[in-house]
SESEKOL-224586 format. One record per residue (C-alpha): residue in one letter; x, y, z. Coordinates in steps of 0.2 Angstrom, whole numbers, padded with zeros to 4 digits. Layout:
{pt 'A', {X, Y, Z}};
...
***
This chain:
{pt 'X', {0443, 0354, 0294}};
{pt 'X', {0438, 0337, 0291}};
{pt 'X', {0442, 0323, 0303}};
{pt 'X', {0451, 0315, 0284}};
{pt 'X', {0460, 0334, 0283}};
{pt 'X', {0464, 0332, 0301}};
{pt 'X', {0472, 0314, 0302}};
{pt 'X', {0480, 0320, 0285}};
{pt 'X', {0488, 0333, 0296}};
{pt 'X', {0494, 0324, 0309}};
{pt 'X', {0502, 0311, 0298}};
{pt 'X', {0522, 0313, 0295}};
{pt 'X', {0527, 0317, 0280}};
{pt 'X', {0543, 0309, 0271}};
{pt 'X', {0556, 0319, 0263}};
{pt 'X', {0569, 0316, 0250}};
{pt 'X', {0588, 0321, 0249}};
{pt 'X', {0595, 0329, 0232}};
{pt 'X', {0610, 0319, 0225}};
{pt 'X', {0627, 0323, 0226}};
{pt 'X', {0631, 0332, 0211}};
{pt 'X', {0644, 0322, 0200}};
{pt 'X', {0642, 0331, 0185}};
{pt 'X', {0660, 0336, 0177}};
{pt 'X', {0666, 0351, 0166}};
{pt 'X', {0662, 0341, 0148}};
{pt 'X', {0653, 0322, 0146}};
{pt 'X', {0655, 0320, 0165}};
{pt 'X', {0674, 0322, 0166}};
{pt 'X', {0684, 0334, 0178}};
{pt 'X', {0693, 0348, 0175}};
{pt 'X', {0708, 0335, 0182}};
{pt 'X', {0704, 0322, 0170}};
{pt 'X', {0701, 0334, 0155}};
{pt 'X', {0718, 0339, 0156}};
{pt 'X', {0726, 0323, 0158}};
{pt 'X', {0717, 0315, 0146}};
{pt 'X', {0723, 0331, 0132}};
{pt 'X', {0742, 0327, 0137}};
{pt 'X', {0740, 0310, 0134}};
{pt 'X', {0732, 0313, 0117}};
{pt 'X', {0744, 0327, 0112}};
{pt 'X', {0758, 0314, 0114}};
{pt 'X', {0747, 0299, 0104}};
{pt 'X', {0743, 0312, 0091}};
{pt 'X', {0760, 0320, 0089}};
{pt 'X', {0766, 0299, 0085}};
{pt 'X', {0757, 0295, 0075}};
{pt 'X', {0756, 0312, 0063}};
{pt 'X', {0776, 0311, 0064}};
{pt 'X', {0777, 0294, 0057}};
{pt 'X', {0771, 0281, 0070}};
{pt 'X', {0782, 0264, 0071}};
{pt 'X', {0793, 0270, 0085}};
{pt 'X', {0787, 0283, 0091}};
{pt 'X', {0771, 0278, 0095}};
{pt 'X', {0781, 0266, 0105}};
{pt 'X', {0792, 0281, 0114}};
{pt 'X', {0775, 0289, 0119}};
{pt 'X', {0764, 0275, 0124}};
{pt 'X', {0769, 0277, 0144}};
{pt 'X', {0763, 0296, 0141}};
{pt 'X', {0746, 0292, 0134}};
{pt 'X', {0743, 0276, 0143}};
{pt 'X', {0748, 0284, 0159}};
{pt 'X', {0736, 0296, 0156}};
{pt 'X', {0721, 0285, 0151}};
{pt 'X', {0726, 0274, 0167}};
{pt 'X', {0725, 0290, 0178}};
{pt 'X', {0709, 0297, 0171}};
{pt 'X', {0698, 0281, 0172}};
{pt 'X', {0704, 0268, 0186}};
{pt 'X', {0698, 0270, 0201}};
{pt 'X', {0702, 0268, 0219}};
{pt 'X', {0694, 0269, 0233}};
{pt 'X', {0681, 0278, 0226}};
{pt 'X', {0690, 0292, 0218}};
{pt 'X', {0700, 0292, 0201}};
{pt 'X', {0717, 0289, 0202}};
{pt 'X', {0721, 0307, 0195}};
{pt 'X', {0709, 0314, 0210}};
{pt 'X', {0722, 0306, 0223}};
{pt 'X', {0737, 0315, 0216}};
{pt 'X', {0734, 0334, 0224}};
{pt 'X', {0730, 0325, 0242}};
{pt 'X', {0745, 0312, 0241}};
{pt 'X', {0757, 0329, 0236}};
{pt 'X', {0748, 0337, 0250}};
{pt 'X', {0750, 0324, 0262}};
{pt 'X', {0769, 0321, 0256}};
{pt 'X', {0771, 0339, 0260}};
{pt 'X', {0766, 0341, 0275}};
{pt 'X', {0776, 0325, 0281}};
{pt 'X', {0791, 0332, 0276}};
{pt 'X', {0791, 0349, 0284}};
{pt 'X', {0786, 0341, 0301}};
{pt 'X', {0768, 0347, 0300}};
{pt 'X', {0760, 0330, 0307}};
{pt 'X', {0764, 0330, 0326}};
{pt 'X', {0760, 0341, 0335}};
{pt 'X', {0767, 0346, 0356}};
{pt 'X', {0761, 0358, 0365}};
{pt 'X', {0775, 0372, 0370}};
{pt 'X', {0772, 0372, 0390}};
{pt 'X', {0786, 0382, 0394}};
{pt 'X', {0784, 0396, 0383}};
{pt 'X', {0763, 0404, 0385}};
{pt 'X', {0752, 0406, 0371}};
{pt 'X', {0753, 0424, 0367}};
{pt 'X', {0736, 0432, 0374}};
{pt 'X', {0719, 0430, 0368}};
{pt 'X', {0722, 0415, 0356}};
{pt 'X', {0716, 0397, 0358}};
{pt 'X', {0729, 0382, 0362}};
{pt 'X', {0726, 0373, 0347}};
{pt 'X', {0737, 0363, 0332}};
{pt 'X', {0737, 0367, 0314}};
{pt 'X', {0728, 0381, 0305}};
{pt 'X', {0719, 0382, 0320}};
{pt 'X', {0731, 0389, 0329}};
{pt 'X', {0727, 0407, 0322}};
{pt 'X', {0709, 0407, 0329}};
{pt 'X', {0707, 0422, 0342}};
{pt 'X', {0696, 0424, 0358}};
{pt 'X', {0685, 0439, 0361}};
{pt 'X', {0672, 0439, 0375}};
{pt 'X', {0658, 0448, 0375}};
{pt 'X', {0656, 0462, 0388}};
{pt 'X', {0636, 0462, 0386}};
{pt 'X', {0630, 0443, 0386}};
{pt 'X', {0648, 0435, 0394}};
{pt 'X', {0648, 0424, 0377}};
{pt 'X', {0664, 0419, 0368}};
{pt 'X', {0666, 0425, 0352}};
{pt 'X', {0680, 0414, 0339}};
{pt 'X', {0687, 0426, 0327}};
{pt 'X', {0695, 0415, 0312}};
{pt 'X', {0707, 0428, 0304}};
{pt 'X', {0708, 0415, 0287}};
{pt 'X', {0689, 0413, 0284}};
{pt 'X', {0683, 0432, 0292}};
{pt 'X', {0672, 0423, 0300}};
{pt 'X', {0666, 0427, 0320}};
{pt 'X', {0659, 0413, 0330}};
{pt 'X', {0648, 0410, 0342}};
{pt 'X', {0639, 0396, 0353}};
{pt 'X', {0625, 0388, 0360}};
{pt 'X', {0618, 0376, 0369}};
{pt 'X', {0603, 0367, 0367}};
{pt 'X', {0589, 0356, 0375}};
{pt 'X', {0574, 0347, 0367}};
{pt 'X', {0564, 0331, 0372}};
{pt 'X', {0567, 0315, 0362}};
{pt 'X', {0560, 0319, 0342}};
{pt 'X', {0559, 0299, 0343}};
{pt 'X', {0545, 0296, 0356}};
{pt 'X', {0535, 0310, 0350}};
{pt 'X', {0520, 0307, 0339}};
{pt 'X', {0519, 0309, 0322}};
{pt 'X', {0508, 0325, 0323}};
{pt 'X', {0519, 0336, 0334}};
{pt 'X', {0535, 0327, 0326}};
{pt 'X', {0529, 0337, 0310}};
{pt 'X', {0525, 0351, 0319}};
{pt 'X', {0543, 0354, 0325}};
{pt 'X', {0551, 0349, 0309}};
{pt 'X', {0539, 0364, 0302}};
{pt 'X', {0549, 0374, 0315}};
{pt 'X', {0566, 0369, 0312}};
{pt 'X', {0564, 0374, 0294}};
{pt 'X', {0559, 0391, 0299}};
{pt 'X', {0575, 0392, 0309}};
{pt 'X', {0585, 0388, 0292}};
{pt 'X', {0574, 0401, 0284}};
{pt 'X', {0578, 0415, 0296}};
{pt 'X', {0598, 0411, 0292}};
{pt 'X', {0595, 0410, 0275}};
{pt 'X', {0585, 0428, 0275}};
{pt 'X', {0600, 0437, 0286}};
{pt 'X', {0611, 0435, 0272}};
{pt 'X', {0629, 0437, 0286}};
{pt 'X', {0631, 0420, 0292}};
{pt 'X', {0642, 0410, 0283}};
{pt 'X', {0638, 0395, 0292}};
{pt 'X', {0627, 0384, 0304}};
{pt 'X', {0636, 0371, 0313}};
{pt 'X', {0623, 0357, 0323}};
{pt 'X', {0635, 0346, 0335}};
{pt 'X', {0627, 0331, 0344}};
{pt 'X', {0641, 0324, 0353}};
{pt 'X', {0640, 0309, 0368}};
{pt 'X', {0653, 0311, 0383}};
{pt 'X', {0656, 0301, 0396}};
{pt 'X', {0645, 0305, 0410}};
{pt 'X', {0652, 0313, 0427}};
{pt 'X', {0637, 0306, 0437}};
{pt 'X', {0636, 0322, 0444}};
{pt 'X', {0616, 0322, 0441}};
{pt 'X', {0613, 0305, 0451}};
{pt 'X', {0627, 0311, 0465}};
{pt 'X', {0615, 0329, 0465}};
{pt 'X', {0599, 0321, 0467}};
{pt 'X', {0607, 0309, 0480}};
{pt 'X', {0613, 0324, 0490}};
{pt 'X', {0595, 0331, 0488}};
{pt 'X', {0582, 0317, 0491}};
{pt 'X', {0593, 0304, 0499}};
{pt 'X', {0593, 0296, 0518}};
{pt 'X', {0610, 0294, 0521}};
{pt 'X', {0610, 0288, 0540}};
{pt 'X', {0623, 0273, 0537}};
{pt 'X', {0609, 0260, 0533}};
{pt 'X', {0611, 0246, 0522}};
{pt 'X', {0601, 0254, 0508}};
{pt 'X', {0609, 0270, 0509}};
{pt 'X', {0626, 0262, 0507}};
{pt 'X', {0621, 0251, 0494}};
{pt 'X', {0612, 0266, 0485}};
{pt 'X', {0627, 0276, 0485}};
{pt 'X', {0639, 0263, 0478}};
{pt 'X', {0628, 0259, 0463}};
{pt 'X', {0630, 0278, 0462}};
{pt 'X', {0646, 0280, 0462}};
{pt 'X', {0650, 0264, 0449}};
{pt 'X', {0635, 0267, 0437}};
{pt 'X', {0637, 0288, 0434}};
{pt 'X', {0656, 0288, 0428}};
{pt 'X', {0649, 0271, 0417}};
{pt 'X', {0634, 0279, 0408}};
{pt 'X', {0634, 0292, 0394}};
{pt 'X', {0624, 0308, 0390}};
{pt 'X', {0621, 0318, 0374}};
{pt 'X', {0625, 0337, 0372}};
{pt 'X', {0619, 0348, 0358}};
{pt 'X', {0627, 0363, 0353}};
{pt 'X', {0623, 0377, 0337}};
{pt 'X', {0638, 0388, 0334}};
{pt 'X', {0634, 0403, 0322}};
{pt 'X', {0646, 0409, 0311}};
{pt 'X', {0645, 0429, 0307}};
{pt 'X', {0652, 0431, 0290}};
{pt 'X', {0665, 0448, 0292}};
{pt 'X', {0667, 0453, 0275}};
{pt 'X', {0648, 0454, 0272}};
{pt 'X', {0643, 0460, 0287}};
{pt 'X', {0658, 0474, 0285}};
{pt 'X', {0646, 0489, 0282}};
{pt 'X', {0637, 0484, 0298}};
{pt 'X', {0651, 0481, 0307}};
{pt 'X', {0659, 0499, 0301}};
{pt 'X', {0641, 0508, 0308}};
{pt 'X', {0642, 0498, 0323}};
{pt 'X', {0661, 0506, 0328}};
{pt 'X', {0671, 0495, 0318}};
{pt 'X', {0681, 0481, 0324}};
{pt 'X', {0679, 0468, 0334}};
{pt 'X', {0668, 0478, 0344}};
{pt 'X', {0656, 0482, 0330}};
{pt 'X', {0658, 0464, 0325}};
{pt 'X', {0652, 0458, 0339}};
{pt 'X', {0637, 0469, 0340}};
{pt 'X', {0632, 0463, 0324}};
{pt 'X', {0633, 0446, 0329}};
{pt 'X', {0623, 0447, 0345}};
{pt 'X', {0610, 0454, 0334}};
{pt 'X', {0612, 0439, 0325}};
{pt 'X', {0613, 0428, 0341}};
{pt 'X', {0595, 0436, 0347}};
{pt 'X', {0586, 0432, 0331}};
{pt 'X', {0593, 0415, 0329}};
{pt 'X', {0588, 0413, 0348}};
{pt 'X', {0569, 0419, 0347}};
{pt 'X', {0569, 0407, 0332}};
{pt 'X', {0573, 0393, 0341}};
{pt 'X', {0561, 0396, 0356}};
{pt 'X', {0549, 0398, 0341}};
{pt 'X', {0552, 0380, 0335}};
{pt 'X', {0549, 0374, 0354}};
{pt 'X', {0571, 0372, 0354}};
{pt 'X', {0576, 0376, 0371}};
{pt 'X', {0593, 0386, 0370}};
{pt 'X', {0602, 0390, 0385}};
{pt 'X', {0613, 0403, 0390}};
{pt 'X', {0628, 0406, 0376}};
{pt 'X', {0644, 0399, 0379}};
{pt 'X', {0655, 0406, 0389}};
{pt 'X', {0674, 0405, 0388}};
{pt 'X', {0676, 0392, 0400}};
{pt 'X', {0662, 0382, 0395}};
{pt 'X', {0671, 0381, 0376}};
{pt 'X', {0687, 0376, 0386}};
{pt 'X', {0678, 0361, 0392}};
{pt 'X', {0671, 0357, 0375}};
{pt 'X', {0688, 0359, 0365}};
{pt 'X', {0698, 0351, 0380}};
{pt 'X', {0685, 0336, 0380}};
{pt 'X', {0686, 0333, 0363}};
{pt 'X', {0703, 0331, 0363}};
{pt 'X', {0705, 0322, 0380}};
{pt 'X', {0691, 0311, 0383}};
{pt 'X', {0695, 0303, 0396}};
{pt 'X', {0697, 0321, 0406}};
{pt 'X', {0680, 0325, 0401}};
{pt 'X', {0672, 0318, 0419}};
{pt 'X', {0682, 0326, 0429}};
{pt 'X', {0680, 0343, 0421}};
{pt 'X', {0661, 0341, 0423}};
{pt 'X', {0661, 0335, 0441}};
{pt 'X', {0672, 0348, 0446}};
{pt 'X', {0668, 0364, 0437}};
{pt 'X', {0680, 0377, 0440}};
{pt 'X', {0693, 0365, 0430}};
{pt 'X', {0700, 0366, 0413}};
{pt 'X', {0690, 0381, 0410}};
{pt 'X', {0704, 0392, 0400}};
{pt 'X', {0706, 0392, 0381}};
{pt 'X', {0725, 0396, 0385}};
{pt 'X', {0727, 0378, 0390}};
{pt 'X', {0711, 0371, 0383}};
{pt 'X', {0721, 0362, 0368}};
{pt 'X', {0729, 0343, 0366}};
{pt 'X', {0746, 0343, 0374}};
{pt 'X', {0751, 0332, 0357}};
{pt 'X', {0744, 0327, 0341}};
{pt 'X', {0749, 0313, 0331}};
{pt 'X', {0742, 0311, 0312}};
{pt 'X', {0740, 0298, 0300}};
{pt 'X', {0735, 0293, 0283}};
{pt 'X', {0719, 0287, 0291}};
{pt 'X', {0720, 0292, 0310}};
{pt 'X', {0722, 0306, 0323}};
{pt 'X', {0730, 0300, 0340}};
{pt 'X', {0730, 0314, 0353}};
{pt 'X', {0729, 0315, 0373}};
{pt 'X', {0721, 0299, 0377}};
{pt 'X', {0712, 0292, 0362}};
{pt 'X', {0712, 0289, 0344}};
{pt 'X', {0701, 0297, 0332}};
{pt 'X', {0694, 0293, 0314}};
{pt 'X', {0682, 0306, 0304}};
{pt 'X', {0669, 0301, 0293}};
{pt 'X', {0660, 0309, 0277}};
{pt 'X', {0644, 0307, 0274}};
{pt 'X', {0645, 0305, 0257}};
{pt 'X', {0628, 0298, 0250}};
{pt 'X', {0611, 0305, 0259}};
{pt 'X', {0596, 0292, 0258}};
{pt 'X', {0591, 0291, 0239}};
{pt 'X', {0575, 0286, 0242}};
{pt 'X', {0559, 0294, 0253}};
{pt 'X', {0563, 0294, 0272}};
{pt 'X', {0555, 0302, 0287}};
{pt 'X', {0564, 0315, 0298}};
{pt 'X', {0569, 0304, 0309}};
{pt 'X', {0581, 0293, 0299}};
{pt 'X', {0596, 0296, 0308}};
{pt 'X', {0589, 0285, 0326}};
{pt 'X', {0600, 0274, 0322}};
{pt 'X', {0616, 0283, 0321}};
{pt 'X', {0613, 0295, 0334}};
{pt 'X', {0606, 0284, 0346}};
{pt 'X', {0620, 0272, 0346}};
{pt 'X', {0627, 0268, 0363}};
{pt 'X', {0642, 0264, 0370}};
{pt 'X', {0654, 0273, 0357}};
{pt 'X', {0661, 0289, 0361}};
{pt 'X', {0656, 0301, 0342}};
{pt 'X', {0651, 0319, 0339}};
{pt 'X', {0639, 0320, 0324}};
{pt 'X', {0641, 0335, 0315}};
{pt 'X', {0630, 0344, 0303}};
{pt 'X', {0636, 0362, 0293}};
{pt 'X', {0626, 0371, 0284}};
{pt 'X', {0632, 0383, 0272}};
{pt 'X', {0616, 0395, 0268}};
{pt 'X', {0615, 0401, 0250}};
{pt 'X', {0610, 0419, 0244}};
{pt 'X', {0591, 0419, 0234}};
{pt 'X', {0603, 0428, 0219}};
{pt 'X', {0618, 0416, 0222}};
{pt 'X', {0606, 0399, 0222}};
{pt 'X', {0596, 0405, 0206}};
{pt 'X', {0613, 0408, 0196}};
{pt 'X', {0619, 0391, 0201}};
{pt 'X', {0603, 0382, 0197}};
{pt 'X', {0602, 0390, 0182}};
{pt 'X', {0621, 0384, 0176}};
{pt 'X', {0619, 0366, 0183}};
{pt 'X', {0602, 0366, 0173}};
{pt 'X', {0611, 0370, 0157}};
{pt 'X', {0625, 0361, 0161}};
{pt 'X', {0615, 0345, 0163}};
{pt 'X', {0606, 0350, 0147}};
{pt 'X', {0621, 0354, 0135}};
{pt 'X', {0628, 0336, 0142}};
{pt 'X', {0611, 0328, 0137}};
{pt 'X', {0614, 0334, 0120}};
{pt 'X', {0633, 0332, 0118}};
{pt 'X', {0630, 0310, 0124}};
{pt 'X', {0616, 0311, 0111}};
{pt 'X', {0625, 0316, 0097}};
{pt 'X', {0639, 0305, 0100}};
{pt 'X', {0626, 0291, 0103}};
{pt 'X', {0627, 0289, 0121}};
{pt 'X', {0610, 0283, 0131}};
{pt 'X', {0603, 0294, 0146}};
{pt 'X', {0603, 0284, 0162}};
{pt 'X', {0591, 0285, 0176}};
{pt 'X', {0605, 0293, 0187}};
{pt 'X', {0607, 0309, 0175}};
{pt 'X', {0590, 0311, 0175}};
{pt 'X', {0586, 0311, 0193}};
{pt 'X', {0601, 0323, 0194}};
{pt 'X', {0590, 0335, 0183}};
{pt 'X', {0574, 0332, 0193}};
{pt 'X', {0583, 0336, 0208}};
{pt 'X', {0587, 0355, 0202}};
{pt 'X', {0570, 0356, 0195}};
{pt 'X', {0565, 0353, 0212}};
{pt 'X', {0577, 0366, 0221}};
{pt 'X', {0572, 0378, 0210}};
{pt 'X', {0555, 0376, 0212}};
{pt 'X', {0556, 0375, 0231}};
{pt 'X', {0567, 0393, 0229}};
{pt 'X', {0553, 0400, 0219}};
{pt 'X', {0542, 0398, 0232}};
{pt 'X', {0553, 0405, 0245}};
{pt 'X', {0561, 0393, 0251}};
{pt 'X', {0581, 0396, 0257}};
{pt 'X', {0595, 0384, 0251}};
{pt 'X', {0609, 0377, 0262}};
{pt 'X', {0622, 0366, 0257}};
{pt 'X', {0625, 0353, 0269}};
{pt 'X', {0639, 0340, 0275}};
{pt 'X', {0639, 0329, 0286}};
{pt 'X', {0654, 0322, 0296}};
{pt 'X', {0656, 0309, 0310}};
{pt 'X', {0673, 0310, 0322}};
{pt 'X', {0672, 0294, 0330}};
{pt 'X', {0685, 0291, 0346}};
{pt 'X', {0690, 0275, 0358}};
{pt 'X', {0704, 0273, 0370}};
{pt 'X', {0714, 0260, 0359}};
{pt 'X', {0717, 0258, 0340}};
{pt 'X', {0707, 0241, 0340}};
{pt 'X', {0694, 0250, 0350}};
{pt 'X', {0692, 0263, 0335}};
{pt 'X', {0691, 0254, 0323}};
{pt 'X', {0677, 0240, 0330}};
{pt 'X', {0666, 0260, 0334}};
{pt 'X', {0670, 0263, 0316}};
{pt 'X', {0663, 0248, 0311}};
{pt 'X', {0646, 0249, 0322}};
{pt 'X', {0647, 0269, 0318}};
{pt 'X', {0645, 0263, 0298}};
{pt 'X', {0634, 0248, 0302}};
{pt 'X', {0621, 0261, 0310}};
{pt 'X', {0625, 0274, 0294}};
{pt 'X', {0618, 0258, 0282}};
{pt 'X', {0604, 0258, 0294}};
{pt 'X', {0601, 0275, 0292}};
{pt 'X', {0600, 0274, 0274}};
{pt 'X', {0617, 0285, 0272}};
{pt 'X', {0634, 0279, 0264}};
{pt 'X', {0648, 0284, 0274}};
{pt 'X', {0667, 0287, 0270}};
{pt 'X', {0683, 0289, 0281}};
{pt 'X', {0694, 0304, 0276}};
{pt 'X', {0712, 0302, 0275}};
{pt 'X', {0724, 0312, 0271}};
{pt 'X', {0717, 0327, 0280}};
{pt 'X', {0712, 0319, 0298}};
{pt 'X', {0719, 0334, 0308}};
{pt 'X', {0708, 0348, 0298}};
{pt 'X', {0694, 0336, 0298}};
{pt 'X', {0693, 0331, 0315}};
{pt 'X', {0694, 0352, 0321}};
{pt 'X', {0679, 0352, 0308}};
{pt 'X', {0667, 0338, 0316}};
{pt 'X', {0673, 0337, 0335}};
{pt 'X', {0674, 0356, 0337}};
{pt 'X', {0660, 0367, 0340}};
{pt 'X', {0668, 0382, 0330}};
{pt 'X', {0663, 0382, 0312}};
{pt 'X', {0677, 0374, 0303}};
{pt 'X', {0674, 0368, 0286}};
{pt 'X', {0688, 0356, 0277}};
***
């Protein structure tokens, strides 16, 4: 190799993200505005064919309605896109659905996990091999499991071996794509509240404490500076996909039993993958370390003292918020309120792997970053490019006939499924991602200056961000939870 092949090498290379497809069922309408827009011309037609004049008076509220509700946006949606969410919302308000208490007189009933909402049906199985909790959800079919995991800082690598492990991480992806029974990936970088339980431990270890004015100062900068500080956990729950996986399962013994066999075959190639891609994983949790997880995300400020003293809070009988309290735009639960963000636009234009320094590494606000990948089967991808390909061509063809120009946006579209078909050809896996944010603070004011800073570091990071409403509950178990939820 050449030392001009070699520094080529070494150099990071910048990727781009696909765009979020916005392509509709006919000239880039929805299948919601389709329909409202054909009421509305039902009514204008049937007025004017039955003699106009008065009529087309009668039914203009039907047709201007329906060109109002198809056309003017808000908030970034269509006016007509808001109605199933608002009903939804309106619903739930009136049968009660909103707050949440826990029942402390009456137990959970055995082996399911303390936790509001639709969550409430998720079940616990440990396995009798590795000790690891397993989270059957009995709505998705999915079986669940998770781990822990330790790297050194991607940042203050160089750019060779920063490309090295980006190599590795898409040979991780590969391996899920390739298994065809995980429904999902979920990658959680979360900050909590540190315990100081390190600085105390190395104290305790390498300390004089003989009473002297140093040792005493020492350990009072100790004691102050630990609960004040901050750490960063990562965490990759696998998700086995039941129904796929339910000839496997079936030669395994059936049941959970054979389910969880199939999935610590999953756990032990998704494990040697990661060792492969220099990702540390530790051991898989157990169900007292996702009791602290769930119990931290929603009671923060118990999270120090269920890591200072271990054997606390360490039951997914009691691991849930003792109440929830929803809104439009909001979660309030144990001792802090909560806000989930969408990551709704990827950078558009070339960026390194590192791009998100600037959200993750933001200090001082208390927010799990989510990631869930959704991995695609080779058959499934191909049949999907192929109909957003001639989707995107018979659209092309219907604006030309009716005159309208092709913008740069619609074209990139199409470049960008060139492009995933070309990167599936040459055996590459496809995932779809989403990204969500659950940012949480002590106070309401509090929350909303994080939000702030939270968005502020997105538009450093080249991403757009936007806060869900409507559906704060389901999204906040979805981003602050290690368990695989989707919204």
């Amino acid at each position: 190799m050449t030392a001009t092949n070699s520094h080529r090498a070494n150099q990071l290379r910048s990727v781009q993200f696909s765009r979020l497809p916005k392509r509709g069922v006919l000239l880039g309408l929805s299948l919601a505005q389709l329909v409202t827009l054909t009421i509305g011309l039902i009514a204008f037609t049937a007025a004017v064919y039955m003699g106009g004049g008065i009529l087309f008076g009668l039914t203009s509220p039907i047709w201007a309605t329906s060109l109002v509700l198809s056309f003017v946006p808000v908030g970034g949606r269509k006016i007509i896109e808001w109605v199933p969410i608002t009903l939804r919302w309106v619903w739930r308000s009136i049968g009660g659905q909103l707050r949440f208490r826990a029942n402390v007189v009456r137990p959970r009933p055995a082996g399911t996990l303390a936790l509001p909402g639709d969550a409430a049906a998720l079940r616990e199985w440990v396995d009798p091999e590795t000790g690891a909790a397993m989270i059957q959800d009995p709505h998705a079919q999915t079986l669940t499991a998770v781990v822990g995991i330790t790297h050194p800082a991607f940042v203050l690598l160089d750019s060779g071996e920063q490309e090295r492990r980006v190599a590795g991480w898409g040979r991780v992806l590969a391996t899920v794509c390739r298994s065809g029974r995980i429904a999902r990936v979920q990658v959680s970088e979360r900050t909590v509240p540190s315990s100081g339980s390190g600085l105390a431990e190395w104290w305790a270890r390498h300390g004089i404490d003989d009473n002297s004015w140093p040792a005493v100062t020492y350990k009072e900068l100790i004691e102050r500076a630990g609960p004040a500080g901050e750490r960063h956990a990562t965490t990759i729950s696998l998700a086995l996909d039941l129904r796929v996986a339910a000839r496997q399962i079936r030669a395994a013994g059936g049941g959970m039993k054979g389910a969880a066999s199939v999935l610590r075959q999953e756990m032990t190639t998704f494990a040697t993958a990661l060792r492969a891609a220099d990702l540390t994983p530790t051991e898989w949790l157990t169900p007292g370390d996702v009791a602290v997880a769930l119990r931290s995300a929603y009671d923060p400020a118990v999270a120090p003292v269920l890591e200072r003293h271990g054997d606390l809070g360490r039951s997914l009988a009691t691991a849930g918020p003792v109440a929830v309290i929803e809104s439009w735009d909001r979660l309030r639960t144990d001792s802090a309120h909560h806000a989930v963000l969408w990551i709704s636009e990827w950078p558009r234009s070339q960026v390194f792997p590192g791009f998100l320094s600037p959200l993750l590494l933001t200090s001082g606000i208390q927010r799990t970053f989510t990631l869930i990948c959704t991995p695609v089967r080779a058959d499934v991808a191909a049949r999907d490019i192929r109909r957003k390909k001639v989707g995107l061509l018979s659209d092309a063809a219907q604006r030309a006939k009716i005159g309208q120009i092709e913008d740069a946006a619609r074209t990139a579209e199409y470049n960008d499924v060139i492009q995933q078909e070309s990167d599936l050809t040459a055996g590459h896996g496809v995932l779809r991602y989403t990204g969500l944010v659950a940012v949480s603070a002590p106070s309401a004011d509090e929350l909303d200056a994080a939000i702030a800073a939270i968005e502020q570091a997105a538009v450093q990071a080249a991403c757009e961000t936007r806060r869900l409403v409507g559906q704060q509950a389901q999204s906040f178990a979805a981003a602050a939870l290690p368990l695989c939820r989707t919204i």
